[in-house]
FIMIMAR-404927 format. One record per residue (C-alpha): residue number from 1; chain; y negated, x, z. Coordinates in pm, whole numbers, plus 50000, padded with zeros to 5 digits. Layout:
N
PT	pos	unit	v	u	w
PT	NUM	A	Y	X	Z
...
This chain:
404
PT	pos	unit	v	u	w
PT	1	A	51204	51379	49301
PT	2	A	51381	51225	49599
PT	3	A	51688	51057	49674
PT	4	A	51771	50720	49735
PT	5	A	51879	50771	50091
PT	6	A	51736	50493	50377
PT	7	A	51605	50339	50067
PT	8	A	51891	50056	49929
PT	9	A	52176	49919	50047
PT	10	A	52479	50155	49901
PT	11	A	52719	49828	49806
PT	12	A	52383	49621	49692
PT	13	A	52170	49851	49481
PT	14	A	51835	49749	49533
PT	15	A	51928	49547	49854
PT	16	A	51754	49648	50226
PT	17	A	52005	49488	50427
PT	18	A	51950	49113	50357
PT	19	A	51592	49169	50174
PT	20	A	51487	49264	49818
PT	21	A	51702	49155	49515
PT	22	A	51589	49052	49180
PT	23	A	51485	48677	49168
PT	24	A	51331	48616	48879
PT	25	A	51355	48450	48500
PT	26	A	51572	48519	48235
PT	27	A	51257	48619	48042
PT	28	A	51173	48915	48272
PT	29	A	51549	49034	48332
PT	30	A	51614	49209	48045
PT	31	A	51292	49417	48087
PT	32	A	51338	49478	48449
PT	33	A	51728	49600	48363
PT	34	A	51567	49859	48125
PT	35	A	51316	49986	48402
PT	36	A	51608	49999	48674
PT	37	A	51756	50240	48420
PT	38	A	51475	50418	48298
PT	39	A	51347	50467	48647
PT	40	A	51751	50629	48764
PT	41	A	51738	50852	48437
PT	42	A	51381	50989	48478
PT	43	A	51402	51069	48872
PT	44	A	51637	51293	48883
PT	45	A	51491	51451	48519
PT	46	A	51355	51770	48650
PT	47	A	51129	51799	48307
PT	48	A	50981	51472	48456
PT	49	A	50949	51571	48786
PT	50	A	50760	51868	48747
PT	51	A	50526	51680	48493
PT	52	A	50502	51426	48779
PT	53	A	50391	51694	49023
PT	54	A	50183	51849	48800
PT	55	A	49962	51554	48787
PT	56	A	49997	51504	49142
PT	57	A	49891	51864	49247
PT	58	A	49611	51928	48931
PT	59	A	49466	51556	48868
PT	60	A	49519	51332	49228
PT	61	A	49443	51674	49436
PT	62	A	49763	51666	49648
PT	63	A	49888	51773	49880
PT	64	A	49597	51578	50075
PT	65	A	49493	51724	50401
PT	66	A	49634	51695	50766
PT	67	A	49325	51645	50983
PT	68	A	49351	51679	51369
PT	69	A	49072	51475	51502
PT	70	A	49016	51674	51796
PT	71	A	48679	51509	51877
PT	72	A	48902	51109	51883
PT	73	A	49170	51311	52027
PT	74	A	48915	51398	52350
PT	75	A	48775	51078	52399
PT	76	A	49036	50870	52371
PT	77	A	49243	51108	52581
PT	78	A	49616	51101	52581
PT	79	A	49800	51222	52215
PT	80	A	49649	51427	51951
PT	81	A	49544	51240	51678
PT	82	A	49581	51383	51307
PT	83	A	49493	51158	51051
PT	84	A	49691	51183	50666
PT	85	A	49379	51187	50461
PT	86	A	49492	50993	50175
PT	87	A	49116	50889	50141
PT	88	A	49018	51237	49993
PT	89	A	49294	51177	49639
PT	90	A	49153	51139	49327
PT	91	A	49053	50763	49289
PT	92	A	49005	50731	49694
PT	93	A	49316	50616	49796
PT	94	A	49753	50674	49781
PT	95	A	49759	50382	49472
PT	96	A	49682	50726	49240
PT	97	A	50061	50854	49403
PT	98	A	50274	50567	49234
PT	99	A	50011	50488	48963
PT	100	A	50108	50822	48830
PT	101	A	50454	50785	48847
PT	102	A	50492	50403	48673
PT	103	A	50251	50513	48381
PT	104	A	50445	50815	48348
PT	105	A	50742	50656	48315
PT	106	A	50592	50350	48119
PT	107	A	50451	50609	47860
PT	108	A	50825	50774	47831
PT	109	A	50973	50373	47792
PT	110	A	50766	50389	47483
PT	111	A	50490	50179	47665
PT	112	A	50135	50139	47482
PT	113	A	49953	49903	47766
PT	114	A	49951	49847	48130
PT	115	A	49897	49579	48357
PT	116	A	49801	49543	48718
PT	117	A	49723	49356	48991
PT	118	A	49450	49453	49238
PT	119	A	49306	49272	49626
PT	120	A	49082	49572	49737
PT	121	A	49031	49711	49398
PT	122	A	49217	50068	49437
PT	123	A	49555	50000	49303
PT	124	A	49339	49853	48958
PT	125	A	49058	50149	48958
PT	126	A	49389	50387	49005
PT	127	A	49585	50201	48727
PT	128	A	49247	50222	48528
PT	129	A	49210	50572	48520
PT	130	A	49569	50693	48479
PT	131	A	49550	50463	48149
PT	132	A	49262	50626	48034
PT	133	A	49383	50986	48104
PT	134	A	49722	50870	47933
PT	135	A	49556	50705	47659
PT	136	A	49706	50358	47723
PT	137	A	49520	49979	47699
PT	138	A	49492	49869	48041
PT	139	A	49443	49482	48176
PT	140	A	49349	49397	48566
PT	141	A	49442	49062	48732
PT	142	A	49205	49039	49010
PT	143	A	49178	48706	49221
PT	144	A	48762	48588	49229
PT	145	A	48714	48600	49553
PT	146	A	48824	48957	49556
PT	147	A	48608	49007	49257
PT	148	A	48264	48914	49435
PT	149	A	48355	49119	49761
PT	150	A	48487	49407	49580
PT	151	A	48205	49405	49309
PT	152	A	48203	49780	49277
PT	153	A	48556	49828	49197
PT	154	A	48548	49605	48966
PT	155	A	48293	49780	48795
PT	156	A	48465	50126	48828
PT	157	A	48756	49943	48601
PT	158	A	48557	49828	48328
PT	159	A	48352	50183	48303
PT	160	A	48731	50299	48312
PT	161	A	48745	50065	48009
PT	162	A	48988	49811	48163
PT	163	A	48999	49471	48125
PT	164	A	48985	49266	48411
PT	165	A	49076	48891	48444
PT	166	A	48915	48695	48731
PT	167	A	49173	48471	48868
PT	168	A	49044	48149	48981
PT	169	A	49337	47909	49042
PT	170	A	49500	47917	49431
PT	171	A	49321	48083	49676
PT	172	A	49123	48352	49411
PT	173	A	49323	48642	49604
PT	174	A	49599	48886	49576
PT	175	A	49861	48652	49548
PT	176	A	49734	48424	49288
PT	177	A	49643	48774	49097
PT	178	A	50017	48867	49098
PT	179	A	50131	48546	48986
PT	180	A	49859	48597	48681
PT	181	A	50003	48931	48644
PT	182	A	50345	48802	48672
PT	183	A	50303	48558	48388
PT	184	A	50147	48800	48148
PT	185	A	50438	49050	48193
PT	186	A	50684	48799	48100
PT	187	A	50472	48681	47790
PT	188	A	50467	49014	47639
PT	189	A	50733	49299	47765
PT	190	A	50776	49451	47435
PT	191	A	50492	49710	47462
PT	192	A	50396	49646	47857
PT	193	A	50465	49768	48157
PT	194	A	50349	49627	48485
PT	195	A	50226	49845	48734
PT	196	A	50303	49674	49039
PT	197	A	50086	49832	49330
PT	198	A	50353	49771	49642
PT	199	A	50658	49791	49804
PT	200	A	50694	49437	49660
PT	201	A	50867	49242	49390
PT	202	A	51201	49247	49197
PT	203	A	51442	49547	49205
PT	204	A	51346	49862	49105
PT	205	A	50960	49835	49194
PT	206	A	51032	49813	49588
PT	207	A	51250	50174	49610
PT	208	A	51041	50304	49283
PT	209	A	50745	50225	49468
PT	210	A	50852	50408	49786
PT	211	A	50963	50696	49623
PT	212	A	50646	50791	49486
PT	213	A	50461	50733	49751
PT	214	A	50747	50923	49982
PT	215	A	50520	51246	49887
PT	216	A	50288	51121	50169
PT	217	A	50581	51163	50443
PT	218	A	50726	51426	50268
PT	219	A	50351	51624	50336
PT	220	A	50306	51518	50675
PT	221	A	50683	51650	50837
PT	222	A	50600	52023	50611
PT	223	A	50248	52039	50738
PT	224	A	50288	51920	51097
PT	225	A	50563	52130	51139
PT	226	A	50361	52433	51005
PT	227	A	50074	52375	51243
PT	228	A	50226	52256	51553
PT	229	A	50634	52340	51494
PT	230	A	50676	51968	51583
PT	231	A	50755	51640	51460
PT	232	A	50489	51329	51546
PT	233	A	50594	51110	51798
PT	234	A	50478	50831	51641
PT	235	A	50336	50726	51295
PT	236	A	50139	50439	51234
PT	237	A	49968	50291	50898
PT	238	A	49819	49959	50769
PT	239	A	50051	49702	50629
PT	240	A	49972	49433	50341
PT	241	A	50234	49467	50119
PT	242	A	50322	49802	50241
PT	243	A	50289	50094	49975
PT	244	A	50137	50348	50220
PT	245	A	50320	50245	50517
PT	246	A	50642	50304	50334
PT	247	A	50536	50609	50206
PT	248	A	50400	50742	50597
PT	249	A	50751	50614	50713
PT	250	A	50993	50714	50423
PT	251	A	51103	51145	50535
PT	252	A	51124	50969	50945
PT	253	A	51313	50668	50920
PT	254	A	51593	50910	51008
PT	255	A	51470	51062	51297
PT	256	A	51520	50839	51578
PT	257	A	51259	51011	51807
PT	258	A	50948	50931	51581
PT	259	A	50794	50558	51632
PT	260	A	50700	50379	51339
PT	261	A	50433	50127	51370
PT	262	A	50287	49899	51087
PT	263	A	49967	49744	51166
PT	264	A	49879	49394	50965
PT	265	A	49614	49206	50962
PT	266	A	49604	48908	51238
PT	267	A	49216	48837	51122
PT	268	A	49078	48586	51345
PT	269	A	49354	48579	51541
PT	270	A	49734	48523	51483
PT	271	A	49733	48139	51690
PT	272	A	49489	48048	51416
PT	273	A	49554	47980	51068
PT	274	A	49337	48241	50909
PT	275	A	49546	48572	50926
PT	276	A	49801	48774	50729
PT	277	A	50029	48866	51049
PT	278	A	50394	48840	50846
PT	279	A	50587	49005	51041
PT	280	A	50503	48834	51348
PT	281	A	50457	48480	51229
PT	282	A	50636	48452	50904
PT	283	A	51024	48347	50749
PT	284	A	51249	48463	50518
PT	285	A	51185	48301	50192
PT	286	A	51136	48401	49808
PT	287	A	50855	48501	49610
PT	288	A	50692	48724	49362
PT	289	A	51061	48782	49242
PT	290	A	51204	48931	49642
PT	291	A	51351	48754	49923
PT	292	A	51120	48899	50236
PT	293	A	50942	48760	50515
PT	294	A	50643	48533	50419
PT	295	A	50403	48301	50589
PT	296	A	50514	47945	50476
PT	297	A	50387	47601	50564
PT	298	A	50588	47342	50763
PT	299	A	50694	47242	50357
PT	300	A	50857	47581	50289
PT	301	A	50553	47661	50064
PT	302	A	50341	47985	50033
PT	303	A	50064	47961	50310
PT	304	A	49708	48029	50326
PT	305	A	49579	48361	50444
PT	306	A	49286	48523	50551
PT	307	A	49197	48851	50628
PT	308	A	48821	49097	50602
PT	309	A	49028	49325	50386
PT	310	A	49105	49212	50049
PT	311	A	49436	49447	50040
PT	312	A	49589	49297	50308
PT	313	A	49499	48959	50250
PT	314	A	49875	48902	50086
PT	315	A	50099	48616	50234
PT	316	A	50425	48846	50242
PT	317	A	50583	49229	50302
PT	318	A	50795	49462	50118
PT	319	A	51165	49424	50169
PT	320	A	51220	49726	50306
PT	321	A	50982	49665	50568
PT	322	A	51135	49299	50652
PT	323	A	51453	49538	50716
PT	324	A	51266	49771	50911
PT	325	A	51120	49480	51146
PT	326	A	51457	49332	51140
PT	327	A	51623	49608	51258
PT	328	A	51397	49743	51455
PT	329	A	51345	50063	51316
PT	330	A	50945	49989	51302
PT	331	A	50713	49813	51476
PT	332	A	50497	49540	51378
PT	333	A	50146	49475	51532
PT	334	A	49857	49244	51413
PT	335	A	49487	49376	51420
PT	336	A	49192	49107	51428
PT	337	A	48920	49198	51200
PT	338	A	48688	49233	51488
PT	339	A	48908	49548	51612
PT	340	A	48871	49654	51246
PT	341	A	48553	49638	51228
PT	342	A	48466	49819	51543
PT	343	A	48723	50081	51411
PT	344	A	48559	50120	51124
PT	345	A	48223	50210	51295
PT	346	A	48436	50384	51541
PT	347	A	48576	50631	51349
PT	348	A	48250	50716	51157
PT	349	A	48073	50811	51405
PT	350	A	48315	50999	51592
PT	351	A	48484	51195	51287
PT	352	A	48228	51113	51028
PT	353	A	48474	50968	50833
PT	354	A	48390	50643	50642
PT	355	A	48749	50460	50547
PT	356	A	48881	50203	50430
PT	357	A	48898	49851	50617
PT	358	A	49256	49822	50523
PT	359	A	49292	50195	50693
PT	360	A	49090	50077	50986
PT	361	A	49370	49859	51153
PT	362	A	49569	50146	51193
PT	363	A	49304	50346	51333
PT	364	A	49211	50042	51563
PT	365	A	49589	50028	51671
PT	366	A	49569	50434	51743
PT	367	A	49244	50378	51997
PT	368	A	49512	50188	52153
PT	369	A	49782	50384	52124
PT	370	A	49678	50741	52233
PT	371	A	49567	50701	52598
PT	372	A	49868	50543	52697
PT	373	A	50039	50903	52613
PT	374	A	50041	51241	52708
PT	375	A	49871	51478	52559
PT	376	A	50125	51723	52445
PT	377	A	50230	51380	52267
PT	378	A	50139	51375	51860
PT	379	A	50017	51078	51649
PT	380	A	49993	51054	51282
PT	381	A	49777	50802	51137
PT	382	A	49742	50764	50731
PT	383	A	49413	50721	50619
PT	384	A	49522	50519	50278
PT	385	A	49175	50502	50137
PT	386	A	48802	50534	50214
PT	387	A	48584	50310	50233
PT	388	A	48269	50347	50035
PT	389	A	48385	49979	49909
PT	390	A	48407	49821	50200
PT	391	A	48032	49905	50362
PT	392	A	47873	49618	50199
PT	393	A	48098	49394	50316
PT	394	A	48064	49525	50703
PT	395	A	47711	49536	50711
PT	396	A	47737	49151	50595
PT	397	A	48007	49124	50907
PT	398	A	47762	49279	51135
PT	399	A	47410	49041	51039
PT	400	A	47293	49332	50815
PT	401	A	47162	49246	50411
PT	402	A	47173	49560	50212
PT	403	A	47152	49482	49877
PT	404	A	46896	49217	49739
């Protein structure tokens, strides 16, 4: 579908500068050496490309719209304001774009079940149903916490007829669900195939990931270009491990005039202890089978981390992002939740759009953003999900008991 350009290192296949790699055990390398090659044979197969598209186009309803949010536009003043509406996909978010792809090419590996991990719930409801439209047992590692605050997702995967495992050792959140995940891949690779859900993890997944999530950039330059004969000036998107960030970045990262601008989650604030800010407060370490950036204690050990969204509530970033940061390609900001919060009721009322809280730091970083430039200036903001889950848990932020 798309080549591997700004995507690895060309001496250090899957290298992004001094990020990525494969650390992990014996157990797993075998399998993961089969995947890397898999993965090169099938993208650039154009019978399973154009299978991949068709699924794209006919069952996740892409391309997803380009909306210019003229009403945000005029009262924020400054840039327009178009927002990717990744939100409107089948399964209400971009997780459908590489779920599609990995089962795809799990089912062609000779695959019979999948495995995922899940924080907000989309990545495993998106793994769900591609399982059950492919006809493949599917198992969800969820962490509990996650579990009670995304309560209907998790009951979107079982009527999807997932399993899903409540993990209750660490912290009960994304991380300690990958590790789960993790585990049960190398237990049982013969017939499995785990879906990761980011830019994250050994060598292929990060540039496997990105690539099938690229479709989001690849829509955005061919429809802002149709509408306005222009290229944004800047493009800015939510980052917890950073699946739809990389895919809003991948078709700029080499055009120089066209900001990039990641947007984590600094929670209640980034001099405290409970946030998920990596870029700005973490180190290079290894985990979850990469070297990245990650927030570590004064020990050198995985820290803490808190955030209101449960998909950003991860203690690390994609590789290709640390390289991005490091290089200064991108730009790194933290949001509180507060700011996503108000965002989130912001951006209802104004556009009558109801997304994600993950989504809603970016949009909180836009109101920002777009007064401090002109307005023949353009800003592209991906929407990566809605937020129908999320309005329990912001009505609990905000004093407000809606369910008994």
């Amino acid at each position: 579908m798309l080549t591997k350009k700004n995507i690895v290192t060309k001496n250090k296949p899957g290298r992004f500068g001094e990020f990525g790699g494969q650390y992990i055990p014996e157990t797993l390398m075998h399998e993961v050496t089969k995947l890397a090659a898999a993965y090169e044979h099938y993208r650039q197969d154009p019978k399973f490309q154009a299978e991949l598209k068709d699924l794209l186009d006919n069952y996740a309803n892409r391309p997803s719209l380009l909306y210019h949010a003229k009403k945000m536009s005029a009262d924020l003043g400054g840039a327009q304001i178009y927002f990717k509406r990744e939100d409107l996909n089948h399964t209400g978010s971009h997780k459908i774009n590489n779920v599609l792809g990995q089962v795809l090419l799990a089912k062609k590996m000779g695959k019979t079940r999948v495995i995922a991990e899940t924080g907000a719930g989309q990545h495993g409801v998106a793994t769900a149903t591609v399982a059950a439209l492919m006809g493949m047992e599917c198992e969800i590692f969820m962490g509990e916490v996650d579990t009670k605050r995304q309560a209907l997702n998790v009951y979107r995967m079982e009527l999807l007829g997932a399993k899903v495992h409540s993990i209750t050792t660490g912290t009960g959140t994304l991380k300690d669900a990958v590790n789960a995940a993790m585990q049960e891949w190398s237990r049982r690779t013969a017939d499995t195939h785990y879906v990761i859900g980011s830019v994250m993890g050994p060598a292929p997944f990060p540039a496997m990931v990105a690539d099938f999530q690229s479709v989001i950039s690849q829509e955005i330059k061919q429809q802002l270009l149709a509408e306005t004969g222009k290229l944004p000036d800047a493009v800015v998107a939510c980052v917890g491990g950073g699946s739809n960030a990389m895919g809003a970045f991948y078709h700029f990262i080499s055009e120089p005039t066209v900001r990039l601008i990641g947007c984590e989650a600094a929670g209640k604030g980034v001099n405290t202890k409970q946030h998920a800010a990596t870029v700005e407060r973490g180190s290079t370490g290894i985990f979850h089978g990469m070297k990245s950036l990650f927030l570590q204690n004064d020990d050198g050990q995985i820290d803490q981390v808190y955030s209101i969204s449960a998909g950003l509530d991860y203690p690390g970033i994609g590789p290709q992002h640390a390289d991005l940061a490091a290089t200064k390609r991108a730009e790194y900001v933290g949001i509180t939740d507060d700011e996503a919060v108000s965002a989130f009721e912001y951006i209802a009322r104004e556009e009558g759009i109801i997304a994600a809280i993950e989504s809603c730091h970016a949009v909180a970083y836009v109101r920002k953003l777009a007064p401090t430039m002109r307005p023949d200036q353009i800003i592209v903001c991906n929407l990566s999900g809605r937020g129908d889950k999320d309005v329990a848990a912001i009505a609990r932020y905000r004093g407000k008991k809606i369910y008994d």
